[in-house]
C-alpha positions as a Markdown table, in Angstrom:
| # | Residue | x | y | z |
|---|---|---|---|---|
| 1 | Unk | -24.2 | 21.9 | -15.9 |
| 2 | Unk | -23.6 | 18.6 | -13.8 |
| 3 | Unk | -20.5 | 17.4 | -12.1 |
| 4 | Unk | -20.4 | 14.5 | -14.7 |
| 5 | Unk | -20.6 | 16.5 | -17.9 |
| 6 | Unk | -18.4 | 19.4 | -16.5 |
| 7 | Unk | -15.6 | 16.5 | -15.9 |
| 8 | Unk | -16.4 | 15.2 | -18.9 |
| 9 | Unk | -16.1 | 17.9 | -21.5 |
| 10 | Unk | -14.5 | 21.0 | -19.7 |
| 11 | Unk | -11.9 | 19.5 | -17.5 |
| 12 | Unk | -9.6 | 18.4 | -20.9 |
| 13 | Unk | -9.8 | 21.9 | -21.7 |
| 14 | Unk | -8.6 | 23.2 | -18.4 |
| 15 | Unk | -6.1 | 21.0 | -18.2 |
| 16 | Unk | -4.8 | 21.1 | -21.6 |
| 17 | Unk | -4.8 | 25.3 | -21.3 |
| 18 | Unk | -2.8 | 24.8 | -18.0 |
| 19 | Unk | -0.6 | 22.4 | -19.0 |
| 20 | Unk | -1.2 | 19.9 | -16.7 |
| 21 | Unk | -2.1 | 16.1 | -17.9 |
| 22 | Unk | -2.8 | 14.7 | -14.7 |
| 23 | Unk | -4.7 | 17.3 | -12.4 |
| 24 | Unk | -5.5 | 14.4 | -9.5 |
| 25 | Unk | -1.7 | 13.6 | -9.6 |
| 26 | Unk | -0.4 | 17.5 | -9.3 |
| 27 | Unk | -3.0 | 18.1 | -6.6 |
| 28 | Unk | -1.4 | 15.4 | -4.5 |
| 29 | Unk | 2.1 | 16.4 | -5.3 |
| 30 | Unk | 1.0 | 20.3 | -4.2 |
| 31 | Unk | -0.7 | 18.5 | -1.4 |
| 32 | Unk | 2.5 | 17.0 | 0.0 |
| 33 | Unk | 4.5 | 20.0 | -0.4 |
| 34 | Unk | 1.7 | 21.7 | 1.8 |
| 35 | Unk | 1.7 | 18.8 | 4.1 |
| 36 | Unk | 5.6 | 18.7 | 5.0 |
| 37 | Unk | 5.4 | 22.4 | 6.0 |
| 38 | Unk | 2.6 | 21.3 | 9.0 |
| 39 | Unk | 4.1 | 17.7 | 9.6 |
| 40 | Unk | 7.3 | 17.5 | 10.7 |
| 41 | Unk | 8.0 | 13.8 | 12.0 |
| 42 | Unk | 10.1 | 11.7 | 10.4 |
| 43 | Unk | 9.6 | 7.6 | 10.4 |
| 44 | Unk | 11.0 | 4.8 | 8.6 |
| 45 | Unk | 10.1 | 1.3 | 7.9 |
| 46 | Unk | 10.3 | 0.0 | 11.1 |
| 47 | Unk | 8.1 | 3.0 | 12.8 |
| 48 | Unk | 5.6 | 2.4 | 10.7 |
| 49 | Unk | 5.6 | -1.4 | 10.7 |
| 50 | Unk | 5.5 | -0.7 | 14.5 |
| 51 | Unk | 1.9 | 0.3 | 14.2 |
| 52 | Unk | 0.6 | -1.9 | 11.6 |
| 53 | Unk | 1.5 | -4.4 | 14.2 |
| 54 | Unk | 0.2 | -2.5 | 17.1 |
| 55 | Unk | -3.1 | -3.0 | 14.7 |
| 56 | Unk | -2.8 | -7.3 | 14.7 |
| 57 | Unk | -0.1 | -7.9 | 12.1 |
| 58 | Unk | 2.3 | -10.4 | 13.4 |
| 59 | Unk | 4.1 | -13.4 | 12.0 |
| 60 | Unk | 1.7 | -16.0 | 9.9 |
| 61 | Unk | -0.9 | -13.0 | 9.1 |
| 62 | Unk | -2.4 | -13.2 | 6.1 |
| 63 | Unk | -1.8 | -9.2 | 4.8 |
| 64 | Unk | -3.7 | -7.1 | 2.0 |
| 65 | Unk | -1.9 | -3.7 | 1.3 |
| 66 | Unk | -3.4 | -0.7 | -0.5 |
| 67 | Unk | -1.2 | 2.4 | -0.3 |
| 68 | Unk | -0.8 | 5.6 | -1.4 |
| 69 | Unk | 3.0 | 6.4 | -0.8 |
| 70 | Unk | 2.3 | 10.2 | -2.1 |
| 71 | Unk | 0.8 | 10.5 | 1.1 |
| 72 | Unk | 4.0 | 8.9 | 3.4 |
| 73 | Unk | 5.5 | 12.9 | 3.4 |
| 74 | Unk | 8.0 | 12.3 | 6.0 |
| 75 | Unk | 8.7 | 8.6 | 5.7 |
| 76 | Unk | 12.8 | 7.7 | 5.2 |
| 77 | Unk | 13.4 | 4.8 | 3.0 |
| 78 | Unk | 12.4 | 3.0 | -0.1 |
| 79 | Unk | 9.3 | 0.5 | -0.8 |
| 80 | Unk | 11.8 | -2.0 | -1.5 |
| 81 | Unk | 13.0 | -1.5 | 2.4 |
| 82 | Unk | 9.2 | -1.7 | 3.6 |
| 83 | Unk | 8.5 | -4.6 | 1.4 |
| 84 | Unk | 10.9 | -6.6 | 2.7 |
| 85 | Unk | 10.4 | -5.8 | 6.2 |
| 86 | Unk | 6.5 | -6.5 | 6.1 |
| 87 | Unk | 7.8 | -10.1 | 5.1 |
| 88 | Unk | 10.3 | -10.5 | 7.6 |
| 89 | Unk | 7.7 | -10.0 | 10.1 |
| 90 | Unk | 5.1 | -12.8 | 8.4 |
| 91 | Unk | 7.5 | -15.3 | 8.3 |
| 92 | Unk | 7.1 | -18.2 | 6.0 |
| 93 | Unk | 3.8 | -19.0 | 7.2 |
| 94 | Unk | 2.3 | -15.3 | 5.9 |
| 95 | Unk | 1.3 | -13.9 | 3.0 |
| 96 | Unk | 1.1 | -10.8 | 1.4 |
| 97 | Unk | -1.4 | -9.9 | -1.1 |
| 98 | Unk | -1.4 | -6.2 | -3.5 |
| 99 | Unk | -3.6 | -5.3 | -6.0 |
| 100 | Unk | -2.8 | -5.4 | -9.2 |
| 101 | Unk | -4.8 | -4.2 | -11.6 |
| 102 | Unk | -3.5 | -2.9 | -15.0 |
| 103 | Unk | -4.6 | 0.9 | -16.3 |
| 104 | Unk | -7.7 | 0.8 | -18.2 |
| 105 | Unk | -7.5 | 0.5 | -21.4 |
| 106 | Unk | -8.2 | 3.4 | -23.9 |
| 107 | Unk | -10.1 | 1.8 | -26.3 |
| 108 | Unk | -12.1 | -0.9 | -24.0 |
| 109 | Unk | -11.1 | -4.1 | -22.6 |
| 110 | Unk | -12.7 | -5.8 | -26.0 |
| 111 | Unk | -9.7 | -5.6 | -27.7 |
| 112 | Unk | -6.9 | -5.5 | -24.9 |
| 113 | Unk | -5.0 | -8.4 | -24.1 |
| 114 | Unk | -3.7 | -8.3 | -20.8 |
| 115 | Unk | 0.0 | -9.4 | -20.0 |
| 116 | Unk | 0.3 | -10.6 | -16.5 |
| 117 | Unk | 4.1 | -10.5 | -16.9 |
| 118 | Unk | 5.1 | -6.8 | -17.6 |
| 119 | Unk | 1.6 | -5.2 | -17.9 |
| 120 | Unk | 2.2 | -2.4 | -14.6 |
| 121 | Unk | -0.2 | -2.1 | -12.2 |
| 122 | Unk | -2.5 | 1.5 | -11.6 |
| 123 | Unk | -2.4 | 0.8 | -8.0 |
| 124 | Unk | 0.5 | 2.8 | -6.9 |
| 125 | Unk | 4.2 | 2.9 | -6.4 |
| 126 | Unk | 4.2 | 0.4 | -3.9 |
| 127 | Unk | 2.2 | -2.2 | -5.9 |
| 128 | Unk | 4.0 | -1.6 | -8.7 |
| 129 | Unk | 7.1 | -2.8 | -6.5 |
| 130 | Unk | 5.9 | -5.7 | -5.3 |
| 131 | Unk | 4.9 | -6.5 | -8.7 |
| 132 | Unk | 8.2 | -7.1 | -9.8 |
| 133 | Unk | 9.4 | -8.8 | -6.2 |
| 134 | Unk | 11.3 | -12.0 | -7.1 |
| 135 | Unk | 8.7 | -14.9 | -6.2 |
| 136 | Unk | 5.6 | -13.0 | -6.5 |
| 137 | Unk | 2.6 | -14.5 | -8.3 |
| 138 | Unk | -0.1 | -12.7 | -10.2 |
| 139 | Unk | -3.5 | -13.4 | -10.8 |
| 140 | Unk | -4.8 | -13.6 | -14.4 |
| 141 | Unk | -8.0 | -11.5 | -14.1 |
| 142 | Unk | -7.9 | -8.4 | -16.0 |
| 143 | Unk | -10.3 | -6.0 | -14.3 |
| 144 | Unk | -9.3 | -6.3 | -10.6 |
| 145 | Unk | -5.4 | -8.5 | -10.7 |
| 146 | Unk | -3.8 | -9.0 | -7.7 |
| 147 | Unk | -0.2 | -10.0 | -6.6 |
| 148 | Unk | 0.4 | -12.1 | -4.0 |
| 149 | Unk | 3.7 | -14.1 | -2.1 |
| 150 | Unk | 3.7 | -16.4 | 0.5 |
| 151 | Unk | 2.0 | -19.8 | 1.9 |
| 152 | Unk | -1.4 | -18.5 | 0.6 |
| 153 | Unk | 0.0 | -16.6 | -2.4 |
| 154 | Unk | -1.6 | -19.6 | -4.7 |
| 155 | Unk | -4.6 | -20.4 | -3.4 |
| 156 | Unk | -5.3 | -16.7 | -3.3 |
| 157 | Unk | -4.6 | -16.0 | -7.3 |
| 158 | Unk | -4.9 | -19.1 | -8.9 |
| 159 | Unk | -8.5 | -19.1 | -9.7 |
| 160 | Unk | -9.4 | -15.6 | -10.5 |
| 161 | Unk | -10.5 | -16.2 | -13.8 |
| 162 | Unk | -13.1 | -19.1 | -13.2 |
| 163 | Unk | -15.8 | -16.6 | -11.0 |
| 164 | Unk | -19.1 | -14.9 | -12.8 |
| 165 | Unk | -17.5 | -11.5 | -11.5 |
| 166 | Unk | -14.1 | -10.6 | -10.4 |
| 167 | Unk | -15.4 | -10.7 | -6.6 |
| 168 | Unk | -17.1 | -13.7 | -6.1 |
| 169 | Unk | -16.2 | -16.7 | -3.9 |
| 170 | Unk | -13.4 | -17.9 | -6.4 |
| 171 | Unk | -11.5 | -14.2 | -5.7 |
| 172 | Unk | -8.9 | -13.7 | -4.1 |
| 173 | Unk | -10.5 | -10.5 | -2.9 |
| 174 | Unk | -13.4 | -12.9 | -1.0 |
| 175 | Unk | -10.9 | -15.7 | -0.4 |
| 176 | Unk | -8.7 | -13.1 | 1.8 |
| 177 | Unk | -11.8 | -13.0 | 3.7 |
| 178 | Unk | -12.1 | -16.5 | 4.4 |
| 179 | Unk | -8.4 | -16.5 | 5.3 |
| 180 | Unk | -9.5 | -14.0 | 8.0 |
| 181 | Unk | -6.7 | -11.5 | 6.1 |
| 182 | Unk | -5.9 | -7.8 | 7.6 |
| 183 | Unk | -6.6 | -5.6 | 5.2 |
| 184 | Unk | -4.3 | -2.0 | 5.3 |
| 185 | Unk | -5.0 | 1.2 | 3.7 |
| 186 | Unk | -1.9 | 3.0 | 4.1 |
| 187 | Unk | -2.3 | 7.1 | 3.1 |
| 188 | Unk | -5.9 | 6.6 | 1.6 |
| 189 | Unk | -9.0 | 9.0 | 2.5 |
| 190 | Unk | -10.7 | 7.6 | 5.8 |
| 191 | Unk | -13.9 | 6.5 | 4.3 |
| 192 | Unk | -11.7 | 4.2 | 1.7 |
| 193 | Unk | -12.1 | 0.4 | 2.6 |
| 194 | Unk | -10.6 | -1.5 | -0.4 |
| 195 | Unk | -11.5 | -3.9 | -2.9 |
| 196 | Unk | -12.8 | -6.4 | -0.6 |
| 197 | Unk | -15.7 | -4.4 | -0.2 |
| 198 | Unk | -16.6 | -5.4 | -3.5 |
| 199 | Unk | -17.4 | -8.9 | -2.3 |
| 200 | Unk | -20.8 | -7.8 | -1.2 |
| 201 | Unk | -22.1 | -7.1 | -4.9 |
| 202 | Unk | -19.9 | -9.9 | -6.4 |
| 203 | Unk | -22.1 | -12.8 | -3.9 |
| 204 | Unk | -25.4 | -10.9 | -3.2 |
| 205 | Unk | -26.2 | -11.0 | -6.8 |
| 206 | Unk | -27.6 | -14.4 | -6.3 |
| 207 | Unk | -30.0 | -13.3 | -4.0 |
| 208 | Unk | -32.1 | -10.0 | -4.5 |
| 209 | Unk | -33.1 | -8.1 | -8.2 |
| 210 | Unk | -30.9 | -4.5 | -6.1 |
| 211 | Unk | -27.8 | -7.0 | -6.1 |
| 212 | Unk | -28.2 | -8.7 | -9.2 |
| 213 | Unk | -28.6 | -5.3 | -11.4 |
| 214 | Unk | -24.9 | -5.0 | -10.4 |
| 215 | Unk | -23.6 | -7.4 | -12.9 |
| 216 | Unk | -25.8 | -7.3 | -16.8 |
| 217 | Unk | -23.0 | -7.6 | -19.1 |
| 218 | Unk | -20.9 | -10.9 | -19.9 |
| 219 | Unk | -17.6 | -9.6 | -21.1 |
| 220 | Unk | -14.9 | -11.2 | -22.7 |
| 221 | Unk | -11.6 | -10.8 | -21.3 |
| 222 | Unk | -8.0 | -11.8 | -23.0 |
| 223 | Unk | -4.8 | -12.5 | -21.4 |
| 224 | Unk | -1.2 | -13.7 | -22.8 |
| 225 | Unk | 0.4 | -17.1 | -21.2 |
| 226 | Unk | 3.7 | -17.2 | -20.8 |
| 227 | Unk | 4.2 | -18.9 | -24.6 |
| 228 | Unk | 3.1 | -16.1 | -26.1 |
| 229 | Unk | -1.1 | -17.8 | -26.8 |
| 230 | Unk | -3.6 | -15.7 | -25.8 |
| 231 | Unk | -5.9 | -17.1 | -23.4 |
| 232 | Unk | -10.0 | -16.1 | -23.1 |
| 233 | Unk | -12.7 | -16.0 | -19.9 |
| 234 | Unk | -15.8 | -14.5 | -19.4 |
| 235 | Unk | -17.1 | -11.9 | -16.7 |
| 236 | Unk | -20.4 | -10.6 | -16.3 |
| 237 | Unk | -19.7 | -6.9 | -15.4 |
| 238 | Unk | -21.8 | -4.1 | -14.7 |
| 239 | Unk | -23.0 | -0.9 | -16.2 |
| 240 | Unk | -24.8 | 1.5 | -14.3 |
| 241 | Unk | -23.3 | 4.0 | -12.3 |
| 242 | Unk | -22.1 | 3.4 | -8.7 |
| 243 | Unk | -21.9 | 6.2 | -6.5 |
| 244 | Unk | -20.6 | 5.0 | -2.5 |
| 245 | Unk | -21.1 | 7.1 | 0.3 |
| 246 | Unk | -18.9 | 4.7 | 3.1 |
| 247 | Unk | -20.4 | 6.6 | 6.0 |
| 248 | Unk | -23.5 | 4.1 | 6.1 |
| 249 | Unk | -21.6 | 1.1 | 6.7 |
| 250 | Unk | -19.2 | 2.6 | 8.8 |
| 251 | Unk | -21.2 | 3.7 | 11.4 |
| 252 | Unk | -21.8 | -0.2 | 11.5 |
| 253 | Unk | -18.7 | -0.8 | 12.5 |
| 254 | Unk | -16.8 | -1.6 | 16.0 |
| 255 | Unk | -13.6 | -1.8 | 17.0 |
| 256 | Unk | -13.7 | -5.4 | 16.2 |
| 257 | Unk | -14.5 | -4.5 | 12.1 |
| 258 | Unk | -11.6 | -2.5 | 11.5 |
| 259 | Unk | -9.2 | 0.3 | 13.5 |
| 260 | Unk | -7.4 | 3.7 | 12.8 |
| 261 | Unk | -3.6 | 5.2 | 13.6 |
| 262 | Unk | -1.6 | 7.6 | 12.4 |
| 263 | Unk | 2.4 | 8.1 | 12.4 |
| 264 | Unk | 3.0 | 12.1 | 11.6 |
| 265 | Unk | 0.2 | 12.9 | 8.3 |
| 266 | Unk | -0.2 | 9.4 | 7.6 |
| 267 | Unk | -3.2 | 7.5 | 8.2 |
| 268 | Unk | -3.0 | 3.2 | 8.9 |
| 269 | Unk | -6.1 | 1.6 | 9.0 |
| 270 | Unk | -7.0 | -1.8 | 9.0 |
| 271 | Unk | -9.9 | -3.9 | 8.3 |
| 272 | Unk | -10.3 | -7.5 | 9.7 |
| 273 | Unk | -11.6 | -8.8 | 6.5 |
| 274 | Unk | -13.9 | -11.8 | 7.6 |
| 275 | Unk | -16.0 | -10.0 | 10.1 |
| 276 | Unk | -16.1 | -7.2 | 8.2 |
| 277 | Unk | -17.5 | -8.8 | 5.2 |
| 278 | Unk | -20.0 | -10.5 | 7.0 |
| 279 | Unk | -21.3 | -8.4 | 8.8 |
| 280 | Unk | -21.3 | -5.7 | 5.4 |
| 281 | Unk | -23.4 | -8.8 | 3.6 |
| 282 | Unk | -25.9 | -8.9 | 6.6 |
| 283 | Unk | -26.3 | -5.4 | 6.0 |
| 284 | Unk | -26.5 | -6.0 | 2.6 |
| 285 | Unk | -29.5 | -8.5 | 2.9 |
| 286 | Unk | -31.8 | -5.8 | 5.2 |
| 287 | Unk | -30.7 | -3.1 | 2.1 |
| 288 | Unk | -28.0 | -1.2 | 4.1 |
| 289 | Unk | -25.5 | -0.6 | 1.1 |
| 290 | Unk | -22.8 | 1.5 | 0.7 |
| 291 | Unk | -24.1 | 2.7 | -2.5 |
| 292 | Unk | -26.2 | 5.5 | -2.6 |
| 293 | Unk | -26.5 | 5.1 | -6.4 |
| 294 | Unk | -27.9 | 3.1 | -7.3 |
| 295 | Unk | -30.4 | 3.3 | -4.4 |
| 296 | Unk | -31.6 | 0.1 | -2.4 |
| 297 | Unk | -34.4 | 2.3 | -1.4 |
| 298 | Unk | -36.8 | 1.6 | -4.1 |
| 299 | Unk | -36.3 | -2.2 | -3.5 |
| 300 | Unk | -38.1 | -4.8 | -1.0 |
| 301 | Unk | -35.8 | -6.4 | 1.7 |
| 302 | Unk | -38.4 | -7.4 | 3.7 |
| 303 | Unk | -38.8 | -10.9 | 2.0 |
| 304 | Unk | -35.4 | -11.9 | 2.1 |
């Protein structure tokens, strides 16, 4: 039987014999528990804020935040607390950027109407906070929202419905880039790098038949406006199956791409979004993908 159709049609039977209705979600929870008994330092806010700006975070940074805070076992304090210290250290002229993105929909995105204004964000507890931070603006795009505040907060979100895909040069994923943004992942597994990464699909498409089989289906997507009116724009999205195996790009990298610390279990790492990206899309134009499926192998670079 493969991994897929095991997943697929026996894993809702374990579960529901069990009892549990979110096995990823337990496993973390048994995972912290296992953690605390190994790691033993406590930080707060400011420790950790500490090395995020040992890593090039400093007032006027643009900022991009994905976190996991099931993974901050010994951290003292609130996300409220670490919120508002990230923004005391950017100053009026930074910007902080989360994602946003709702939970998929269980019937389809066909018939769901996105609500910018209370629909929650799947991308964790701290998201979901800065979600509902007074002064925070949200982008309307369905698949891949993002929340941002600051001086950049609308150029970043206020055209994320007018791109082919939700990563092209109209994102603010891709415009973070251009903003030369720091991008953290905060508790996430090492070979993570965050949505960004996604830009290399979302503009290669133009360019080479691997790319472009990315993105095959125009999808209508709905959203409410503040009067109540739903609002409609098109995507194209893709079907097939992507598989990533992070490990080719990274060994890519330098120093200069991205870095790595820890404070007690927790792992900070941060990517410096513009020369990561580009140097990711000149891999990306030889066929060096992070995908494994689908393959770039059976493809011609040579011409491009």
């Amino acid at each position: 039987m493969g991994t897929a159709i095991f997943f697929r049609d026996v894993m809702p039977i374990i579960k529901k014999f069990i009892g549990i209705k979110d096995i990823s979600l337990w496993r973390k929870r048994w995972n912290k528990r296992i953690g605390k008994l190994i790691y033993h330092t406590k930080y707060d806010a400011d420790s950790l804020i500490e090395k995020m700006k040992e890593l090039g975070m400093k007032e006027g940074s643009v900022v991009c935040i994905h976190a996991s805070m099931m993974q901050f076992y010994n951290y003292i304090g609130s996300a409220e607390e670490l919120i508002d210290k990230i923004l005391s250290v950017l100053g009026p002229e930074g910007t902080l950027m989360m994602p946003a993105f709702p939970p998929k929909p269980k019937g389809g995105y066909d018939k769901y109407v996105f609500n910018p204004n209370t629909d929650k964000t799947a991308a964790g507890h701290l998201a979901e906070v800065f979600r509902n931070y007074p002064g925070v603006k949200r982008s309307l795009n369905v698949h891949h929202s993002v929340c941002a505040i600051g001086k950049y907060a609308d150029y970043l979100t206020k055209d994320h419905t007018n791109g082919v895909n939700c990563w092209d040069e109209t994102s603010p994923w891709f415009r973070i880039c251009e903003l030369n943004g720091l991008v953290f992942n905060l508790g996430l597994p090492r070979s993570y790098m965050g949505t960004f990464h996604h830009c290399v699909e979302g503009i290669l498409y133009k360019e080479h038949p691997y790319w472009a089989q990315f993105f095959t289906k125009k999808q209508q997507c709905s959203y409410r406006l503040p009067d109540n009116t739903i609002s409609v724009y098109y995507n194209i999205e893709g079907e097939l199956i992507r598989k990533t195996r992070k490990k080719q790009i990274f060994r890519y990298f330098t120093s200069s791409h991205w870095r790595i610390t820890r404070i007690s279990n927790l792992e900070i790492k941060v990517f410096y979004s513009r020369v990561a990206l580009n140097k990711m899309l000149e891999l990306g134009r030889k066929g060096i993908s992070a995908y494994y499926i689908p393959s770039p192998k059976n493809f011609d670079f040579n011409g491009k």
